[in-house]
N, CA, C and O atoms as a DFTB+ gen file, in Angstrom:
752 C
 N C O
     1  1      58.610     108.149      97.888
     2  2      58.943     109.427      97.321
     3  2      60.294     109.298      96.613
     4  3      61.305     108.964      97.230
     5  1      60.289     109.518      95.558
     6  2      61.455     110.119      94.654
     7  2      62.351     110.882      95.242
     8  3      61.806     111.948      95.529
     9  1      63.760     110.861      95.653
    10  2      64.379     111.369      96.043
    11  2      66.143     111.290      95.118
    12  3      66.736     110.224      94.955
    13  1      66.672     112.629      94.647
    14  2      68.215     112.784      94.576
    15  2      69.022     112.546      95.844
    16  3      68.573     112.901      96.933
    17  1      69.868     112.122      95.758
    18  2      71.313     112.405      96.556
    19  2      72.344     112.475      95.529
    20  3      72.466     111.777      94.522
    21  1      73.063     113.432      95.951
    22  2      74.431     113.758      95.294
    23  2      75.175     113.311      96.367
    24  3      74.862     113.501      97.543
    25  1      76.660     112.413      95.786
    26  2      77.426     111.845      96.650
    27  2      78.821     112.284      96.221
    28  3      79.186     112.440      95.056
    29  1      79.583     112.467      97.369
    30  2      81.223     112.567      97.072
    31  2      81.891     111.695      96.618
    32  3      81.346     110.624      96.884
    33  1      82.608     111.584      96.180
    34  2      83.881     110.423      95.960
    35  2      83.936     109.158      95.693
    36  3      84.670     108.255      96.093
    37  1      82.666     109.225      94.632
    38  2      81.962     108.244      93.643
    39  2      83.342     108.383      92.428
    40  3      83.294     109.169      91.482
    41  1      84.179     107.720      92.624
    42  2      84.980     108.150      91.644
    43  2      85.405     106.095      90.213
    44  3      86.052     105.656      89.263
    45  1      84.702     105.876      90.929
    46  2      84.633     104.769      89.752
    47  2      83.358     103.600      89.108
    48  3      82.252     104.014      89.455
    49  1      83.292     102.745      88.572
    50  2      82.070     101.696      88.165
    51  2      81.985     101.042      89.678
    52  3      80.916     101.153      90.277
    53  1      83.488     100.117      90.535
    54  2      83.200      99.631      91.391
    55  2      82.179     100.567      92.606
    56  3      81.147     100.158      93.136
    57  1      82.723     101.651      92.774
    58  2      81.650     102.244      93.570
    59  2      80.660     102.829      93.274
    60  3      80.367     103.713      94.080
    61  1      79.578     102.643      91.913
    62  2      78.686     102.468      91.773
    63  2      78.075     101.394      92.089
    64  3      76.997     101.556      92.661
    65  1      78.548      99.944      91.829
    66  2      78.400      98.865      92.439
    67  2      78.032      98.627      93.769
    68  3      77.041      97.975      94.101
    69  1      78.991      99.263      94.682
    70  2      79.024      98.589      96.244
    71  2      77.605      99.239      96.681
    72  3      76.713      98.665      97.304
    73  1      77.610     100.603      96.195
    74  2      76.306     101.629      96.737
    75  2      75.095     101.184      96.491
    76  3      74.033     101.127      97.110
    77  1      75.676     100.731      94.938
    78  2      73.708      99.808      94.732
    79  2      73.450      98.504      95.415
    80  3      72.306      98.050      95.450
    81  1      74.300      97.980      95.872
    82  2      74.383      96.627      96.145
    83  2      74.003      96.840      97.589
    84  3      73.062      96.352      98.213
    85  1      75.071      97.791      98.036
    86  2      74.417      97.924     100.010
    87  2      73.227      98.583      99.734
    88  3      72.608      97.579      99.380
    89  1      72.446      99.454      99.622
    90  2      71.222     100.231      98.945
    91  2      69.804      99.329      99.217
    92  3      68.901      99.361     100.053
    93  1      70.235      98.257      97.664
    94  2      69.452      97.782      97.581
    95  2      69.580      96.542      98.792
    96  3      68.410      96.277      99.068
    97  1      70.252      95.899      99.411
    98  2      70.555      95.191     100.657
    99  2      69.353      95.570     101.541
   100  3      68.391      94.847     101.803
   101  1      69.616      97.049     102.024
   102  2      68.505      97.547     103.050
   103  2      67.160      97.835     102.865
   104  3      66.534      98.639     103.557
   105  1      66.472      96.856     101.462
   106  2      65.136      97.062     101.057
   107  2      65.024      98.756     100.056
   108  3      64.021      99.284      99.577
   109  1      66.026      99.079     100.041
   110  2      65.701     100.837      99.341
   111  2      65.586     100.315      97.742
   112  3      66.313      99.426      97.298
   113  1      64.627     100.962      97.002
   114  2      64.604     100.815      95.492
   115  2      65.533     101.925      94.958
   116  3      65.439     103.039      95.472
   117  1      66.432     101.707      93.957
   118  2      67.264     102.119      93.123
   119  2      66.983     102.663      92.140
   120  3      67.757     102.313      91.249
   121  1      65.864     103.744      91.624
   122  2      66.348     104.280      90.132
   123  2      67.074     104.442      89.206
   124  3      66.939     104.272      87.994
   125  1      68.398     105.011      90.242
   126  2      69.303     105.186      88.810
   127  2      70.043     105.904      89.957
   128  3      69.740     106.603      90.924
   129  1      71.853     105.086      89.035
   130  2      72.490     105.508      89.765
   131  2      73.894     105.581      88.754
   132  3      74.366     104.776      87.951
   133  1      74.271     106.806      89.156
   134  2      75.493     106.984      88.229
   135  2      76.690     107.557      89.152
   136  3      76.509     107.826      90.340
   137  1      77.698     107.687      88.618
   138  2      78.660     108.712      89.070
   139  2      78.403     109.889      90.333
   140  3      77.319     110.365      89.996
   141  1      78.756     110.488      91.394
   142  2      78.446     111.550      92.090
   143  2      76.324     111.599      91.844
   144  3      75.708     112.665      91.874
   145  1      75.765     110.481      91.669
   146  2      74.485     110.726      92.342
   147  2      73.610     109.855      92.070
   148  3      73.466     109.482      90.905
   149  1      72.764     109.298      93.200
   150  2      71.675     108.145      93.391
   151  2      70.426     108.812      93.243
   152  3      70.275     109.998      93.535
   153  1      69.284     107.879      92.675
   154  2      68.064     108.257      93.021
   155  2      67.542     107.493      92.960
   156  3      67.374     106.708      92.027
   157  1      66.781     107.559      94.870
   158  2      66.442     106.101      95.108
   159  2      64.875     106.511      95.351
   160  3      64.486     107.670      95.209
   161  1      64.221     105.682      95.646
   162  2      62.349     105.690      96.161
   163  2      62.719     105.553      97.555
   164  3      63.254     104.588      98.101
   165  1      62.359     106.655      98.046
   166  2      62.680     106.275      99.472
   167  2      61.168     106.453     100.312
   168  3      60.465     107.419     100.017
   169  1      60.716     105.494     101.349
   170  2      59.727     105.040     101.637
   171  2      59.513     105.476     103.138
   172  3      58.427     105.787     103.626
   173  1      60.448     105.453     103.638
   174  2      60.085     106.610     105.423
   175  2      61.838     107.117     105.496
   176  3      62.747     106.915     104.691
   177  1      61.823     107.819     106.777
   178  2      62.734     108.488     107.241
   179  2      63.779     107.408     107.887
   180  3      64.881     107.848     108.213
   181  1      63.530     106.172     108.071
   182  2      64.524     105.577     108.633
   183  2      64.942     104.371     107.369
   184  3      65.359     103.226     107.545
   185  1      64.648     105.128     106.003
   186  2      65.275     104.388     104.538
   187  2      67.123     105.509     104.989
   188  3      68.266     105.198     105.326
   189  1      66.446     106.681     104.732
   190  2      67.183     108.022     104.303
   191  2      68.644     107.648     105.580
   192  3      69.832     107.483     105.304
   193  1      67.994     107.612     106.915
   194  2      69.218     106.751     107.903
   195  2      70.103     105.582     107.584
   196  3      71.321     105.448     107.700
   197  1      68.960     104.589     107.053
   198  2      69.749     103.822     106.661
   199  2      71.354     104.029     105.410
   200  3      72.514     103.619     105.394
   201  1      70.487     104.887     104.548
   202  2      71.647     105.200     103.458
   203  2      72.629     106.461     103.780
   204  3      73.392     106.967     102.957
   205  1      72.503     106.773     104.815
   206  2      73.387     107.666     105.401
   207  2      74.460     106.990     105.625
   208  3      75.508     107.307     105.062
   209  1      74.370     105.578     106.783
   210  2      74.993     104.858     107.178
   211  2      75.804     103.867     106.011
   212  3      76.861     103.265     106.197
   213  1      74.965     103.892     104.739
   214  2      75.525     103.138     104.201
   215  2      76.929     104.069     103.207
   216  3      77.920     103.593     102.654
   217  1      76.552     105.224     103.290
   218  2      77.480     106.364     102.440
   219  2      78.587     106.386     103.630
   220  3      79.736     106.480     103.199
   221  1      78.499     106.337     104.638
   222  2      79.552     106.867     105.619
   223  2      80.703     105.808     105.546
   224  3      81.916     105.945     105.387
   225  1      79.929     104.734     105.713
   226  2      80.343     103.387     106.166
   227  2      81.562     102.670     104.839
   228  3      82.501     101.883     104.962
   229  1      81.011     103.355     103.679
   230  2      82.357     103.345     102.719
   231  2      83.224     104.672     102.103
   232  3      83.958     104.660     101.114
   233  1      83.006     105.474     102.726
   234  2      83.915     106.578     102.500
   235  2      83.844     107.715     101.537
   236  3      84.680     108.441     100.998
   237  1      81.684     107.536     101.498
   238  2      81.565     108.570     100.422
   239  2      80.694     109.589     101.330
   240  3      80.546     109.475     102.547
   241  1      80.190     110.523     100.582
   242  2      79.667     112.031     101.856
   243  2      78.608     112.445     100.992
   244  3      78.866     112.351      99.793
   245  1      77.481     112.879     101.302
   246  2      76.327     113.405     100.999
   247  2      76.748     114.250     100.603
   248  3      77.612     114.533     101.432
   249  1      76.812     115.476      99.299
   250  2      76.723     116.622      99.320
   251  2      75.309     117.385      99.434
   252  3      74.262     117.214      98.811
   253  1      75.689     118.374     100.549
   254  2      74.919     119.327     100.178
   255  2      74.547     120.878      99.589
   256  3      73.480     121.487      99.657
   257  1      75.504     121.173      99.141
   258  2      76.044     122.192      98.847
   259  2      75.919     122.479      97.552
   260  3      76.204     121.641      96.695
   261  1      75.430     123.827      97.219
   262  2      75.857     123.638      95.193
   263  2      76.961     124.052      95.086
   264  3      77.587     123.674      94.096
   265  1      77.547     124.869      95.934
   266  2      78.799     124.147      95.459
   267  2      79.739     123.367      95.437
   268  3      80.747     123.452      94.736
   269  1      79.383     122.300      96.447
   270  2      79.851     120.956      96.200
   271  2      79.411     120.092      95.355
   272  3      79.887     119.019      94.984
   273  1      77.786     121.032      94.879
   274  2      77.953     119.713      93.979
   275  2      78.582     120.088      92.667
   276  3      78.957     119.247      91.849
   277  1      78.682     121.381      92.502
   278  2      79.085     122.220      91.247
   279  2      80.849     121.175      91.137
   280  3      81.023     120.360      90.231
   281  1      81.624     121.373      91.917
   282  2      83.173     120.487      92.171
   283  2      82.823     119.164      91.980
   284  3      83.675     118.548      91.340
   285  1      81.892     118.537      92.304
   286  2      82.111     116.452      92.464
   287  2      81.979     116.947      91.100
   288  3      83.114     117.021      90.627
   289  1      80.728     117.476      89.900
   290  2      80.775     117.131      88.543
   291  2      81.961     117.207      87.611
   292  3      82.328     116.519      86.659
   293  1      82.601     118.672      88.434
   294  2      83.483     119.025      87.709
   295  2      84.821     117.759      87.384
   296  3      85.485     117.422      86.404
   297  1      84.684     117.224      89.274
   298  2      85.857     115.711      89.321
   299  2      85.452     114.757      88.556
   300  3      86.222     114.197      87.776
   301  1      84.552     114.530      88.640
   302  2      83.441     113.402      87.776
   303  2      83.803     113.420      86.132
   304  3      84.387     112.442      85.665
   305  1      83.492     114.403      85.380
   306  2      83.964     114.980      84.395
   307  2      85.486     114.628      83.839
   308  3      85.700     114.216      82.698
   309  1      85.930     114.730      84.275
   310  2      87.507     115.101      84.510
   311  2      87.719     113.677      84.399
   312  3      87.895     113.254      83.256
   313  1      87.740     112.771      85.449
   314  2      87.591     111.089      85.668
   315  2      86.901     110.445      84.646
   316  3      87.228     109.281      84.412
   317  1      85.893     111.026      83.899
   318  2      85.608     110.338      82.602
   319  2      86.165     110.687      81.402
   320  3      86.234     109.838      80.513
   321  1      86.785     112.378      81.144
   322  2      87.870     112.315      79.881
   323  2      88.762     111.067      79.974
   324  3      88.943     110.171      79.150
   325  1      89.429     111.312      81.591
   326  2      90.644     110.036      80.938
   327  2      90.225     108.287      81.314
   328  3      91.008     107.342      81.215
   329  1      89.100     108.236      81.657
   330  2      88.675     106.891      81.218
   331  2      88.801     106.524      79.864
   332  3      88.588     105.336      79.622
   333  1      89.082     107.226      78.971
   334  2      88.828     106.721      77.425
   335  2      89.992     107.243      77.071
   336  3      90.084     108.419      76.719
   337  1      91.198     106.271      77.137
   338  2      92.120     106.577      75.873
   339  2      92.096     106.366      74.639
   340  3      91.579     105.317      74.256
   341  1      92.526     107.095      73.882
   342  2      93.710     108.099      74.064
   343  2      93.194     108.908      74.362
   344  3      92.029     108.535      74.499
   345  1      93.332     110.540      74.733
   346  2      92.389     111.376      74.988
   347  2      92.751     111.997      73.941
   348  3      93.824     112.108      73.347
   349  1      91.000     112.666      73.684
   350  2      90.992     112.969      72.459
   351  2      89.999     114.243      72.330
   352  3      89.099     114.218      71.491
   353  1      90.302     116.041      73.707
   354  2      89.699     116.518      73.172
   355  2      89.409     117.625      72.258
   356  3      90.092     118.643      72.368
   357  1      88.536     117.568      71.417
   358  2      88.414     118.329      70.440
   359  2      88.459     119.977      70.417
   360  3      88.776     120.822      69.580
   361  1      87.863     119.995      72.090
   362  2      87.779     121.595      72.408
   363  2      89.028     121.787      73.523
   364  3      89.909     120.996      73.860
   365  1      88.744     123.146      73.950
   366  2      89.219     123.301      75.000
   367  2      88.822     122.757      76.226
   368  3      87.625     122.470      76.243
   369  1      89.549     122.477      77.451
   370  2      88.973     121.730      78.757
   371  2      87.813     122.868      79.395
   372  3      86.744     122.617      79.951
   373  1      88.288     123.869      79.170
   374  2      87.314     124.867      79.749
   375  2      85.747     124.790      78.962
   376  3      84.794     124.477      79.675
   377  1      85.502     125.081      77.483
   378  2      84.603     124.592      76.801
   379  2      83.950     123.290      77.061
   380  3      82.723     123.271      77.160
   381  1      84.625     122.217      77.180
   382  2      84.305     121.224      77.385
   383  2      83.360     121.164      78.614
   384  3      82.177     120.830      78.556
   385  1      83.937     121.477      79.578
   386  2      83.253     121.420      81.301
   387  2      81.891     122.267      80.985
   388  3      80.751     122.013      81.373
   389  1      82.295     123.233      80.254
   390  2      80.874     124.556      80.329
   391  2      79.766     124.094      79.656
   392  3      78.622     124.516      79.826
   393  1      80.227     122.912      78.614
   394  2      79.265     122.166      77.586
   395  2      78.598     121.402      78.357
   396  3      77.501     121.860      78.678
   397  1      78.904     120.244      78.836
   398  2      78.919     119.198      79.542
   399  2      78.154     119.459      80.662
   400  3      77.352     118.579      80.976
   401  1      78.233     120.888      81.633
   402  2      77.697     120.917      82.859
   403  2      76.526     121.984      82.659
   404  3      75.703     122.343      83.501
   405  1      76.638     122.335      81.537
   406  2      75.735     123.365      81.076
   407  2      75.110     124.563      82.431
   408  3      74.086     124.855      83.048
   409  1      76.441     124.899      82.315
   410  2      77.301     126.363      83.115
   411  2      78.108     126.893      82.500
   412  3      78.806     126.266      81.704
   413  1      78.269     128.548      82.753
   414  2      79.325     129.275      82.470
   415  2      81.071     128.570      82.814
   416  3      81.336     127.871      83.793
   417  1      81.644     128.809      82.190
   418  2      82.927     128.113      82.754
   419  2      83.495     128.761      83.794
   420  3      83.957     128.032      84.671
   421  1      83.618     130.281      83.983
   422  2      83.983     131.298      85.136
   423  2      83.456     130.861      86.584
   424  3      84.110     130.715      87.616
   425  1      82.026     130.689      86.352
   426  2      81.699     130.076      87.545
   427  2      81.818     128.955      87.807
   428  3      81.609     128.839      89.015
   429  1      82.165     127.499      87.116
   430  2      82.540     126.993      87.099
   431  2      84.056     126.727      88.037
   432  3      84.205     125.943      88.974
   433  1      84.956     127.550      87.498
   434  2      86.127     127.675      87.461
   435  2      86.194     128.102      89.106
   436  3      86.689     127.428      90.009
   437  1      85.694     129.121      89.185
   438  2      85.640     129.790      90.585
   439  2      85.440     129.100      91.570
   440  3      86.258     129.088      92.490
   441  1      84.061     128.211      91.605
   442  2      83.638     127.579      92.899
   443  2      84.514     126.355      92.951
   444  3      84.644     125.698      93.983
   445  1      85.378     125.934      91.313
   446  2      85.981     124.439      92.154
   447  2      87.418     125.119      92.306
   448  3      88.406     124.385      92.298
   449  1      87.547     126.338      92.428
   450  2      89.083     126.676      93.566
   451  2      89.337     127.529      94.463
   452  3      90.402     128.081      94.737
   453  1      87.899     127.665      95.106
   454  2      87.297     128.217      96.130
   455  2      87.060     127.049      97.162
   456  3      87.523     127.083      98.302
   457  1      86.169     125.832      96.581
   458  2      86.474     125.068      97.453
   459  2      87.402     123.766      97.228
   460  3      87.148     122.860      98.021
   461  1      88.634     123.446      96.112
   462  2      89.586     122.999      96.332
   463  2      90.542     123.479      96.959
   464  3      91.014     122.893      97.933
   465  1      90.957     124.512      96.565
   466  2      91.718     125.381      96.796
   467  2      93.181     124.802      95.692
   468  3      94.333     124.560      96.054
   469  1      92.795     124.747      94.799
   470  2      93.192     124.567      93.006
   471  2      92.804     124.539      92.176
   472  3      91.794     123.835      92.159
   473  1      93.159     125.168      90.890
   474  2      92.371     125.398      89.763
   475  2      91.993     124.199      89.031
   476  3      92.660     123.165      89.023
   477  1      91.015     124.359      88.483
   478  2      90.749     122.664      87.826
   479  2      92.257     122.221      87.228
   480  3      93.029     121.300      87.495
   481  1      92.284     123.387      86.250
   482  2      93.916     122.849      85.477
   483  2      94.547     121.778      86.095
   484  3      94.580     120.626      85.660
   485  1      95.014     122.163      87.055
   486  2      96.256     121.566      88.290
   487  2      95.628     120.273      88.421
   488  3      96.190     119.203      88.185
   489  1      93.984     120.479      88.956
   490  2      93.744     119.123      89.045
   491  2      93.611     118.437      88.066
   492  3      94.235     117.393      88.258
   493  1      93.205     118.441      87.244
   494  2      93.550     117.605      86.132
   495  2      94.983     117.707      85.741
   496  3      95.048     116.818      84.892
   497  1      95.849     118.086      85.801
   498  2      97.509     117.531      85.672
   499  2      97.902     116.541      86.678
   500  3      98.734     115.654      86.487
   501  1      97.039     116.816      88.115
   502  2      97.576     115.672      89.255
   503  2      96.650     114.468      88.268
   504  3      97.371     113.603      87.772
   505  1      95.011     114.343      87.930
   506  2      94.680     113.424      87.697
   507  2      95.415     112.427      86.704
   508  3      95.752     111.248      86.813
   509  1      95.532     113.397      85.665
   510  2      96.971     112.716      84.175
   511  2      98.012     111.999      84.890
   512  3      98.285     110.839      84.581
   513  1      98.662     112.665      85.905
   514  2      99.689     111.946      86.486
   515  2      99.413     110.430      86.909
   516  3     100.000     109.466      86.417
   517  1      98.486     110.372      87.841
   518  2      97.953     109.165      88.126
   519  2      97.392     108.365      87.513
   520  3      96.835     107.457      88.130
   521  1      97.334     108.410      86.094
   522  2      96.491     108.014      85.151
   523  2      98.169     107.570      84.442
   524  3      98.135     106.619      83.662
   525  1      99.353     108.117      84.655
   526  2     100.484     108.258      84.050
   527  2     101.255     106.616      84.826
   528  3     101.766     105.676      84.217
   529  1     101.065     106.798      86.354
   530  2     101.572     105.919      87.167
   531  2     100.394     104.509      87.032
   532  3     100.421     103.364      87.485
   533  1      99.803     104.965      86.519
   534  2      98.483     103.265      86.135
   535  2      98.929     102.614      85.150
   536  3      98.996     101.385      85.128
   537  1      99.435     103.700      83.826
   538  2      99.793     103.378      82.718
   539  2     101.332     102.603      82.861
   540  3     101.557     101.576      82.220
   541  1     102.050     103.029      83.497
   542  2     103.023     102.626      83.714
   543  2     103.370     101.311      84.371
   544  3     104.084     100.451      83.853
   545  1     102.705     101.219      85.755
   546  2     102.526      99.759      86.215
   547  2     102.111      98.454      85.814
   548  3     102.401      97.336      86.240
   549  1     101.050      99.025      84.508
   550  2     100.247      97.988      83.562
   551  2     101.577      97.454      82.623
   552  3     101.484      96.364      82.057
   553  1     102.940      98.355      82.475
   554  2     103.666      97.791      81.738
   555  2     103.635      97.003      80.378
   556  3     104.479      96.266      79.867
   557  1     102.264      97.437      79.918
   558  2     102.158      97.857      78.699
   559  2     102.435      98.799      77.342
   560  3     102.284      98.653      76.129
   561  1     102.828      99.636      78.054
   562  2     103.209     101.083      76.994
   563  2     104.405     101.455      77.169
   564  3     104.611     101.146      78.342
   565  1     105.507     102.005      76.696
   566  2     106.664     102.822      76.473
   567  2     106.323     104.387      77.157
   568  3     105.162     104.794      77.209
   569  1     107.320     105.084      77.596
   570  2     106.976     106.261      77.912
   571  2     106.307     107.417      76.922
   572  3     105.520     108.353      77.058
   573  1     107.032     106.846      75.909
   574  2     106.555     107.494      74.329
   575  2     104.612     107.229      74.333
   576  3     103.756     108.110      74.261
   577  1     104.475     106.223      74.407
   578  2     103.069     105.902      73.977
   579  2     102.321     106.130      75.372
   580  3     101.101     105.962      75.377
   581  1     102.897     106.462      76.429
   582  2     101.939     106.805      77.630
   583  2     101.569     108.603      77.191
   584  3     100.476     109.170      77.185
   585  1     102.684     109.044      76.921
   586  2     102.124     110.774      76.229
   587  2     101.496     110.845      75.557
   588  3     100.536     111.575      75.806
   589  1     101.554     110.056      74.013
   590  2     100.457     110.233      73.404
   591  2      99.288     109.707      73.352
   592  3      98.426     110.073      72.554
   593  1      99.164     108.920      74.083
   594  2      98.025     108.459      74.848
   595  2      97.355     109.554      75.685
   596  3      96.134     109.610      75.539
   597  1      97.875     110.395      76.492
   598  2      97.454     111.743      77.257
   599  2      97.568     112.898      76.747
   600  3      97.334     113.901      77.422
   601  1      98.036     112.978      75.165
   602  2      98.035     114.405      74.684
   603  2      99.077     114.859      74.972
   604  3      99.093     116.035      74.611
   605  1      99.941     114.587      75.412
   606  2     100.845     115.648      75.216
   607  2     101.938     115.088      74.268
   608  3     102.284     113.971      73.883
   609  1     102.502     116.975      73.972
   610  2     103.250     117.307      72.713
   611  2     104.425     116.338      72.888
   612  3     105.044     116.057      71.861
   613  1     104.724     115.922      73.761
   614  2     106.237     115.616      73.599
   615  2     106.850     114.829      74.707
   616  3     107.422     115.476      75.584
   617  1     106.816     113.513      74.802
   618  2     107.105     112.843      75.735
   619  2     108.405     113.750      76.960
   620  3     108.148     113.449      78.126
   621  1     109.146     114.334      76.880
   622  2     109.766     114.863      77.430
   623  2     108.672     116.416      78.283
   624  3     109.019     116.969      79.326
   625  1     107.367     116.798      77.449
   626  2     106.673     117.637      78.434
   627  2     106.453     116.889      79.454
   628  3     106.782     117.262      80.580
   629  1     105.731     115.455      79.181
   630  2     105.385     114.468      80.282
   631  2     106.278     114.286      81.161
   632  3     105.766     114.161      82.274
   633  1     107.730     114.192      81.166
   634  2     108.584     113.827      81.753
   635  2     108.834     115.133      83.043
   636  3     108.790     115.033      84.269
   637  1     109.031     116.016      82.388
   638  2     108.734     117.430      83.202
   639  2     107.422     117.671      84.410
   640  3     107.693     118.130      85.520
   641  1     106.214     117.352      84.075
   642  2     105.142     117.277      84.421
   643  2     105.190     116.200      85.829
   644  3     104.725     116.338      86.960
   645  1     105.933     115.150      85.219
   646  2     105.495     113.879      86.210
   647  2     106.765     114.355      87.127
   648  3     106.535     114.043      88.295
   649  1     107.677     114.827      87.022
   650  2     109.181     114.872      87.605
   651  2     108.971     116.383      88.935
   652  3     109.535     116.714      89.978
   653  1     107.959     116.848      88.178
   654  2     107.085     118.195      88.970
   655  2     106.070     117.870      89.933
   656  3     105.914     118.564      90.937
   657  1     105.313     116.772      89.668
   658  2     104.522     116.459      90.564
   659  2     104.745     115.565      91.386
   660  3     104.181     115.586      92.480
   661  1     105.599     114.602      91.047
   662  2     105.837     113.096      92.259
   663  2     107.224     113.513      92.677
   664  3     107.685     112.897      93.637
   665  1     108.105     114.617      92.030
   666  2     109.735     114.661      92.719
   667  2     110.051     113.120      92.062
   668  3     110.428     112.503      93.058
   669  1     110.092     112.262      91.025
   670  2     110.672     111.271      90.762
   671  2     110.784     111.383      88.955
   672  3     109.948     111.886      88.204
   673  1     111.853     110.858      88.656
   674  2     111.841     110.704      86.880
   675  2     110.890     109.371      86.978
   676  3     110.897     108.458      87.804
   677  1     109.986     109.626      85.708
   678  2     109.429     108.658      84.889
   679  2     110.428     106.856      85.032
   680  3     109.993     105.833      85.562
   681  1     111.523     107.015      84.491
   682  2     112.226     105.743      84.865
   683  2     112.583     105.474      86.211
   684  3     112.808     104.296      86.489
   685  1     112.737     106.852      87.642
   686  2     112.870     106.403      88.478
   687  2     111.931     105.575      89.391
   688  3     112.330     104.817      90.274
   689  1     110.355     105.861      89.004
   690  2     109.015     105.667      88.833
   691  2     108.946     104.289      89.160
   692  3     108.830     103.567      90.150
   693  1     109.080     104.207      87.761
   694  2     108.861     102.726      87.412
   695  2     110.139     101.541      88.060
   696  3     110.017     100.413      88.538
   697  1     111.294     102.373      87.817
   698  2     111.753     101.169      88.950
   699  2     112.085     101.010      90.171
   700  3     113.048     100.403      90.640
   701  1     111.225     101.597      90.698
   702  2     111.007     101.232      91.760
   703  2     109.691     100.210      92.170
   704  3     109.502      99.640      93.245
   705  1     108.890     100.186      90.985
   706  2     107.931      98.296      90.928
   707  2     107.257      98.683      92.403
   708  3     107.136      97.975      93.403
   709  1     106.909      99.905      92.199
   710  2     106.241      99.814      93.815
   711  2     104.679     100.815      93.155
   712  3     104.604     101.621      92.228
   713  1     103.561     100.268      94.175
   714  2     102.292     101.133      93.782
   715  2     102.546     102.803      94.797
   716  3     102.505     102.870      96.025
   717  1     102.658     103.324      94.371
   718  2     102.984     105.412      94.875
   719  2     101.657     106.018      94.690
   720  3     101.326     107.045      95.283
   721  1     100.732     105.254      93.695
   722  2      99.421     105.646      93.392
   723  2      98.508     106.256      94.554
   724  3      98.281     105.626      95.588
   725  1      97.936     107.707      94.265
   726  2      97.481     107.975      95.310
   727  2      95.516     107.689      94.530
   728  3      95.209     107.918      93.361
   729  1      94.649     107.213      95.528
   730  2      93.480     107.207      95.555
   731  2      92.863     108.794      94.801
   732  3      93.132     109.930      95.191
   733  1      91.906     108.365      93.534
   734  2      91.402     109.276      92.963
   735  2      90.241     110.477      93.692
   736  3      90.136     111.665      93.387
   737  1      89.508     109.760      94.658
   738  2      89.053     110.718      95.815
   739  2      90.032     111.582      96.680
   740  3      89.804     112.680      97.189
   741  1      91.023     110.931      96.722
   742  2      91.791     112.197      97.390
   743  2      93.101     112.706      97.034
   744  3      94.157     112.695      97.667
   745  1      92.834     113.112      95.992
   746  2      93.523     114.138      95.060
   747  2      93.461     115.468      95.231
   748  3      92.452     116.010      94.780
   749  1      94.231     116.112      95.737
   750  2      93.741     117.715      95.829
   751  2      95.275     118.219      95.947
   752  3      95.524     119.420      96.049
């Protein structure tokens, strides 16, 4: 039988990887598997155990909820704007999500800070940040070219932003040559 699972804190390619890899390990066939959700052929009730064990066992969670699952897309989403620098979007973030998830944005909006308990906004400013402290460690870019790389107006908004969220300046940041990076699943 054809079966969905929606999963939590699928937040990159490697953990698409590990899931298909343990998955398919325990004899389960793989359809298709992307971001926040698998769909596997599942063949008795002790497949569905097995992949329970295998979701637990690395630190991701079944959703069951719509509105959990309504929030993983919204994170999901969010985690793939800034996979692609520079960012580049054309609409508004709110438009964007409502396009993309093909939902109202209100409700949207509602259920992921009902059960974050933050507005997407915010979360996506913590995500930029961390996307700010990646950019930075790679020691590739200037502070100048890490903003416009993320859109913003004015390397000094960035500076504000990051100095707001970590309590550290941008140069104090960086020299300190230390990883501060917090894990993209647990961002809130």
């Amino acid at each position: 039988m054809i079966k969905d699972f929606y999963i939590k804190n699928m937040v990159c390619d490697r953990c698409i990887k590990v899931l298909k890899n343990e998955v398919e390990a325990q004899g389960i066939t793989v359809n298709e598997i992307k971001l926040g959700r698998v769909q596997l052929d599942i063949q008795n009730d002790g497949q569905i155990e097995d992949l329970k064990k295998i979701i637990l066992s690395n630190g991701f969670e079944i959703i069951d909820t719509v509105e959990d699952k309504i929030t993983e897309q919204v994170k999901i989403q969010l985690i793939k704007i800034l996979g692609e620098l520079p960012l580049d979007l054309q609409e508004k973030l709110s438009s964007h999500l409502a396009e993309q998830m093909h939902q109202d944005y209100s409700k949207i909006s509602k259920v992921f800070s009902f059960t974050e308990g933050i507005t997407i906004e915010k979360y996506f400013i913590k995500l930029k940040i961390e996307k700010v402290k990646e950019l930075i460690q790679s020691q590739h870019k200037n502070f100048t070219e890490i903003s416009q790389l993320l859109d913003y107006s004015h390397v000094n908004h960035l500076s504000r932003q990051f100095k707001s969220e970590t309590g550290l300046s941008l140069t104090e940041y960086k020299s300190r040559q230390k990883n501060f990076r917090n894990p993209l699943d647990q961002i809130v």
